[in-house]
Each structure stands twice: as structure tokens, then as C-alpha cells.
TORKOL-4160 file (C-alpha; in steps of 0.2 Angstrom, whole numbers, padded with zeros to 4 digits, m for minus):
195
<pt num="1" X="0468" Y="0495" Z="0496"/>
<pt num="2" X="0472" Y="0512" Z="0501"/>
<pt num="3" X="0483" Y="0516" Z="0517"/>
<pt num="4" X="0489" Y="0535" Z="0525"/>
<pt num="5" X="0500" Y="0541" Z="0535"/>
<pt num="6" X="0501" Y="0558" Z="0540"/>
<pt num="7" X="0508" Y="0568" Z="0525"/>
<pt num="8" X="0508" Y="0553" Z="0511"/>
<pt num="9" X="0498" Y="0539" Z="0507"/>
<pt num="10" X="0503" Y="0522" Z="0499"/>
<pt num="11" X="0491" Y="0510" Z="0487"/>
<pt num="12" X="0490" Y="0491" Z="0487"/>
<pt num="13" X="0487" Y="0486" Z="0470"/>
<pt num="14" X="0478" Y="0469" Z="0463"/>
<pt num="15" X="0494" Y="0465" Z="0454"/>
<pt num="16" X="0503" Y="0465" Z="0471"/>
<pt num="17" X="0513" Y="0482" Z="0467"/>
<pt num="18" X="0513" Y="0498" Z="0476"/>
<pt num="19" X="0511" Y="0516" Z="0473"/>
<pt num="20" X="0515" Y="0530" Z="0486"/>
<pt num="21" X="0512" Y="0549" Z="0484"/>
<pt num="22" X="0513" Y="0564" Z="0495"/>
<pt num="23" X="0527" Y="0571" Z="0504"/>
<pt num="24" X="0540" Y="0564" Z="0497"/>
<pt num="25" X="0552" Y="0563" Z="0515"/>
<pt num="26" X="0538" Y="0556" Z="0523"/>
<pt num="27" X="0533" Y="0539" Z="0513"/>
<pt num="28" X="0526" Y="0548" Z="0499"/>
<pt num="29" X="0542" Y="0540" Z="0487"/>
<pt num="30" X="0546" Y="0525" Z="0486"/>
<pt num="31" X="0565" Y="0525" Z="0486"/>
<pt num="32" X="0574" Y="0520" Z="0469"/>
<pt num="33" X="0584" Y="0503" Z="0477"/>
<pt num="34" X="0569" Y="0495" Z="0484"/>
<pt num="35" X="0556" Y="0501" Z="0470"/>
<pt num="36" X="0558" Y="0486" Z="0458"/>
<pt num="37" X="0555" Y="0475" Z="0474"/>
<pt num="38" X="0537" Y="0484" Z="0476"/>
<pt num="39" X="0532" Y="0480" Z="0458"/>
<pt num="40" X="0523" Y="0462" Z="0463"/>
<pt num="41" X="0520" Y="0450" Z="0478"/>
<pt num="42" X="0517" Y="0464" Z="0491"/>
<pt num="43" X="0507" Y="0455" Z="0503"/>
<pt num="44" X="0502" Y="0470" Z="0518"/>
<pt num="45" X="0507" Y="0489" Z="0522"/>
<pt num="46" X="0509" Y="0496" Z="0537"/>
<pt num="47" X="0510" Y="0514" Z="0543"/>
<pt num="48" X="0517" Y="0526" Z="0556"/>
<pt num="49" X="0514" Y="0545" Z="0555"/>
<pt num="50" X="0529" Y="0547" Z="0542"/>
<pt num="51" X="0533" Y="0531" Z="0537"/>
<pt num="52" X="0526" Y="0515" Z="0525"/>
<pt num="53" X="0531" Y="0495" Z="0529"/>
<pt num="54" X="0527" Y="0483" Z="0516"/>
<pt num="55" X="0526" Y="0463" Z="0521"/>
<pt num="56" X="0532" Y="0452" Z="0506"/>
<pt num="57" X="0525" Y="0435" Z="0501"/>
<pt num="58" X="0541" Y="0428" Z="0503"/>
<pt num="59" X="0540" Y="0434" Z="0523"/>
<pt num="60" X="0554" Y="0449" Z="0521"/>
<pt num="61" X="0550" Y="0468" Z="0525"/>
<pt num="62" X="0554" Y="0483" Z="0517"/>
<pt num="63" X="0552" Y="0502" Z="0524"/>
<pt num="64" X="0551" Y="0517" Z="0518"/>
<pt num="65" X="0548" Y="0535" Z="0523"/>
<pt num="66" X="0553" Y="0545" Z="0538"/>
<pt num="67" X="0570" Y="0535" Z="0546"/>
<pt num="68" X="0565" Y="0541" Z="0563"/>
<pt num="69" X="0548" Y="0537" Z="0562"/>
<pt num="70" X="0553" Y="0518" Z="0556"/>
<pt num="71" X="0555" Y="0522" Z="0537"/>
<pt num="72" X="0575" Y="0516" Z="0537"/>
<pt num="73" X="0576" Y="0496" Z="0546"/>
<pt num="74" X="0592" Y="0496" Z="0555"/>
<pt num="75" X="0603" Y="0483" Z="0548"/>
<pt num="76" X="0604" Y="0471" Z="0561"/>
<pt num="77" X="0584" Y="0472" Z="0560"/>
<pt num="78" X="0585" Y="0470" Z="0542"/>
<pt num="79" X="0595" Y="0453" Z="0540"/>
<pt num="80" X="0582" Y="0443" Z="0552"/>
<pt num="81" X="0568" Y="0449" Z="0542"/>
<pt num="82" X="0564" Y="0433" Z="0534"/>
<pt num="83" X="0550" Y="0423" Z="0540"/>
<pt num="84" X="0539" Y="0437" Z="0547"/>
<pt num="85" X="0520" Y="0430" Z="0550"/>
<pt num="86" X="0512" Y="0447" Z="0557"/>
<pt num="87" X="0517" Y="0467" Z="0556"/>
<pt num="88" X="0512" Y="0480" Z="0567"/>
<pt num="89" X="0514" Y="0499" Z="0569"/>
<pt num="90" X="0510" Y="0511" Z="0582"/>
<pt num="91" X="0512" Y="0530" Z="0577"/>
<pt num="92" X="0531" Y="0530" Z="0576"/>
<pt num="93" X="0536" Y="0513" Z="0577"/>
<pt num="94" X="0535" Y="0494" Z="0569"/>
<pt num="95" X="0534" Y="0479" Z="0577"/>
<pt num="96" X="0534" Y="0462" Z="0570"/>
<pt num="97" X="0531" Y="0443" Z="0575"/>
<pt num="98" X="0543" Y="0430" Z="0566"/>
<pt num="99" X="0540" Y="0410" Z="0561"/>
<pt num="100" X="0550" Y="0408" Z="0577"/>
<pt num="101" X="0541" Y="0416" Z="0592"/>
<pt num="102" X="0553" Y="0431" Z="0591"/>
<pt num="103" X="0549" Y="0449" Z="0591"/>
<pt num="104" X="0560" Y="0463" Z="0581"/>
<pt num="105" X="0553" Y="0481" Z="0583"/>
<pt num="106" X="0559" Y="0498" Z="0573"/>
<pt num="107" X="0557" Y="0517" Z="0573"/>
<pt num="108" X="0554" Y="0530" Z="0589"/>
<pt num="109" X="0560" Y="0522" Z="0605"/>
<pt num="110" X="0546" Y="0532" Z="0613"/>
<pt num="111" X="0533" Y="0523" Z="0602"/>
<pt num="112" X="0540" Y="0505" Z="0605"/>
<pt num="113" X="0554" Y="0507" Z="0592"/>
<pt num="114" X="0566" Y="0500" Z="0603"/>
<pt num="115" X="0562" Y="0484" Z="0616"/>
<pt num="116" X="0570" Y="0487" Z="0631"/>
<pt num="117" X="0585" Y="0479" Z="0636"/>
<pt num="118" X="0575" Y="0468" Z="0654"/>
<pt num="119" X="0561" Y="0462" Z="0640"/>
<pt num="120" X="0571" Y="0457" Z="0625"/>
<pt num="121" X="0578" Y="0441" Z="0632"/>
<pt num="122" X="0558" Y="0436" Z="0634"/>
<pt num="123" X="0555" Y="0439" Z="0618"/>
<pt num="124" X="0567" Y="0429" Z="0608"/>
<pt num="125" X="0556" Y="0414" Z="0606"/>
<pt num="126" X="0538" Y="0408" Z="0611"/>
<pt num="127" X="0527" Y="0424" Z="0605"/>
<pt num="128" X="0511" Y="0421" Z="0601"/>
<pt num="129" X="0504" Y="0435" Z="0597"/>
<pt num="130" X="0509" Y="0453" Z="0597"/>
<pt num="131" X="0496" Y="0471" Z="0598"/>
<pt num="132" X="0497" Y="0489" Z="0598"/>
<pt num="133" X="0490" Y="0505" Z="0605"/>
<pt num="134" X="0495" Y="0520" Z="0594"/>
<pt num="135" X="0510" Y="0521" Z="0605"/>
<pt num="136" X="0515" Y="0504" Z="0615"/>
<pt num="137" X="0516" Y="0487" Z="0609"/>
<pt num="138" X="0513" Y="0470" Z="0620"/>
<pt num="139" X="0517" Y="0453" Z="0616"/>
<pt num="140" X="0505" Y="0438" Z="0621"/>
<pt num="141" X="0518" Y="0424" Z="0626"/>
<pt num="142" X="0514" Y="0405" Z="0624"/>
<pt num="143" X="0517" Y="0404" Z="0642"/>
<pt num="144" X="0498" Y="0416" Z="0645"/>
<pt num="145" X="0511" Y="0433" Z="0650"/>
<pt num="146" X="0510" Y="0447" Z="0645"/>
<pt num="147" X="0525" Y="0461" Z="0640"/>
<pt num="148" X="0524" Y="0476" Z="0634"/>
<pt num="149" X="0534" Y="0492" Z="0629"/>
<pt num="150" X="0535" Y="0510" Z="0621"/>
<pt num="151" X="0526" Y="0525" Z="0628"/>
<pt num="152" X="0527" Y="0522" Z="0647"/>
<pt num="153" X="0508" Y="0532" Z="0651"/>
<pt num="154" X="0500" Y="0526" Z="0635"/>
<pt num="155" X="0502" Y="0505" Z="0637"/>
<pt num="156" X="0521" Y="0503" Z="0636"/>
<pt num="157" X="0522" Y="0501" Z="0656"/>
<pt num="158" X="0514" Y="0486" Z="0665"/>
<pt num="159" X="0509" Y="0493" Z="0682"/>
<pt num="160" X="0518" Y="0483" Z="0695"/>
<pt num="161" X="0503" Y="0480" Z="0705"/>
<pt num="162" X="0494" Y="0472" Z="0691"/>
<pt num="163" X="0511" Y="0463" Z="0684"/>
<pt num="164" X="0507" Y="0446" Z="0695"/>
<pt num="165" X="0492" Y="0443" Z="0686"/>
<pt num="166" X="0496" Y="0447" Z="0669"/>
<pt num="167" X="0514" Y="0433" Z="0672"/>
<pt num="168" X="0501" Y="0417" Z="0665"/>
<pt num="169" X="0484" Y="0415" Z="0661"/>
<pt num="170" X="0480" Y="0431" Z="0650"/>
<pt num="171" X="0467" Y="0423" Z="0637"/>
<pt num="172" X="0466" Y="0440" Z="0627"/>
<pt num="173" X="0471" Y="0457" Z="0625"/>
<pt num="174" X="0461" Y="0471" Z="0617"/>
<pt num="175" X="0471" Y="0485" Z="0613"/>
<pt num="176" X="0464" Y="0503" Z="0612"/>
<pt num="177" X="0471" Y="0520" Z="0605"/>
<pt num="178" X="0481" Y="0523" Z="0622"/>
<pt num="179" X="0479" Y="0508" Z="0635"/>
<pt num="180" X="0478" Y="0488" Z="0634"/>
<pt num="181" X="0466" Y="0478" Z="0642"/>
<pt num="182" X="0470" Y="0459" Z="0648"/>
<pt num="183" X="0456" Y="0445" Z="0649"/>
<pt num="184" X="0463" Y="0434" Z="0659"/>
<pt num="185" X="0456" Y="0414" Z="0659"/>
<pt num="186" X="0448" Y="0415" Z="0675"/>
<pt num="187" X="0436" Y="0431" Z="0669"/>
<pt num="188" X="0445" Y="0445" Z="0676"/>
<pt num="189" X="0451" Y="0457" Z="0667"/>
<pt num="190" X="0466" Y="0471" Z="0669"/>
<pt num="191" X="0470" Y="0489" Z="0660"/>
<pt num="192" X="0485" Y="0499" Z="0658"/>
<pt num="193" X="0488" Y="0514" Z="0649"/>
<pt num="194" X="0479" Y="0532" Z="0649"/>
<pt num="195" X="0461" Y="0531" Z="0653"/>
């Protein structure tokens, strides 16, 4: 499988190895001190603009490429990436679900790289899904809320006259390239984001 960023692109072998080319600041090499853990059991890759993510078997994550853009893991990020079950990137940013409900994100604050310090507490524990537009994430709780952060205009901002009925019941969300919608269980449905 082949994926791309913007200036590199990075192939998924059958053996479970990977190859990048392309700009090299950009994801197109593979750094010397994580390439011997590239060379089998390499399970998904993700990609920002100028940065690769690979999602091992054993549920760790490796990253490589532009550090701004989420191609350096921050080392309090790096030592609870363990159990991750799903991986996620919006154009400068990487977001994961762990085993444990809890959600870590990486890269451009503006691009959802950062969650924000009135959300993070939420999302600590029963996450059940997580999405992205190309520059937001939202997390689906157990619980039928919704949270969501990164680029305030583009999905990361849930309007406060919609944020009542996006607290419980949300059945589904479908993401799009710069707004969320919400399917809620009683048939309505609510969009934030640019239209």
C-alpha cells in the first residue's frame, strides 16, 4: 500500500516493512534509530502534510518526518503509546484511541495537535470512537457526547448553541474535509465546521 504526504511518500510492504522517499525533512527518510523497527510487523501508516505515523502490531507508534507537523512524538506522548487500537491524522496533526478509552494527540496545535486543557480531563477514559476533518479531531464518548478540537472554523469548535444536544445520544458522526456532522438517536442531525 502506498501513502503521501505532501513532499514524500511512504510504502507498506507485504512483509510488513516500510520504505519512504522524497523530501527527506519531510517523511521521505526514515530516521536511522527507529529504521530496524520498520523492517517487519508494521500494521498501518498515517500522514500529515510533512509527516508519516506507523501503528505496530504490538500497539506502539512510531513517527517520522516534519517535528512540527507530528513527525517527532513528544516524550510524554511516546511512553503511553502502548495499546493503541486506532490512528488518525488531520493535515498537521495525529490523534489516537488507546485499549483504555483515552485519547493522546501530536503535531500542529492549530490542526488538533494539542487537546485543550477544558477537554483533556473527558478524554482520559470511555472514548469510543474518535474522527477527523483535515484540520479538527472529535471524539464519540461511551456516554453518546461529543468533543472536539483543533482548527476552531474548520470542526475543532462545537457551537454553543448546538453543544446541548451533542452532550448524549450522538449515534454517528461523519466527518468531512472541513466540518463534522452528528446523527443524533432521535434522527436529527447537527454540523459544525465551514460550510
Amino acid at each position: 500500500m502506498l501513502f503521501s504526504g505532501d513532499s514524500a511518500f511512504t510504502a507498506l510492504l507485504n512483509d510488513g516493512s516500510v520504505l519512504s522517499w522524497g523530501d527527506k525533512y519531510y517523511g521521505g527518510e526514515i530516521p536511522d534509530h527507529i529504521h530496524h523497527q520498520l523492517q517487519k510487523n508494521v500494521k498501518i501508516i498515517v500522514s500529515t502534510y510533512y509527516a508519516f505515523a506507523t501503528l505496530l502490531n504490538d500497539g506502539s507508534v512510531l513517527a517520522w518526518g516534519h517535528e512540527s507537523y507530528g513527525g517527532k512524538i513528544p516524550s510524554d506522548i511516546q511512553t503511553k503509546l502502548k495499546t493503541v487500537k486506532i490512528m488518525i491524522s488531520t493535515i498537521g496533526a495525529f490523534a489516537v484511541l488507546l485499549d483504555d478509552g483515552s485519547v493522546l494527540a501530536w503535531g500542529r496545535y492549530l490542526d488538533g495537535g494539542k487537546i485543550p486543557d477544558n477537554i483533556h480531563h473527558q478524554l482520559q477514559q470511555n472514548v469510543e470512537m474518535i474522527f477527523s476533518t483535515n484540520y479538527a479531531f472529535s471524539a464519540l464518548l461511551n456516554d453518546g457526547s461529543i468533543l472536539s478540537w483543533g482548527n476552531p472554523e474548520r470542526g475543532g469548535k462545537i457551537p454553543d448553541n448546538i453543544t446541548p444536544q451533542l452532550s448524549q445520544n450522538v449515534k454517528m458522526v461523519i466527518p468531512k474535509e472541513r466540518k463534522f456532522t452528528a446523527l443524533c438517536k432521535n434522527g436529527q442531525m447537527f454540523t459544525w465546521g465551514e460550510n
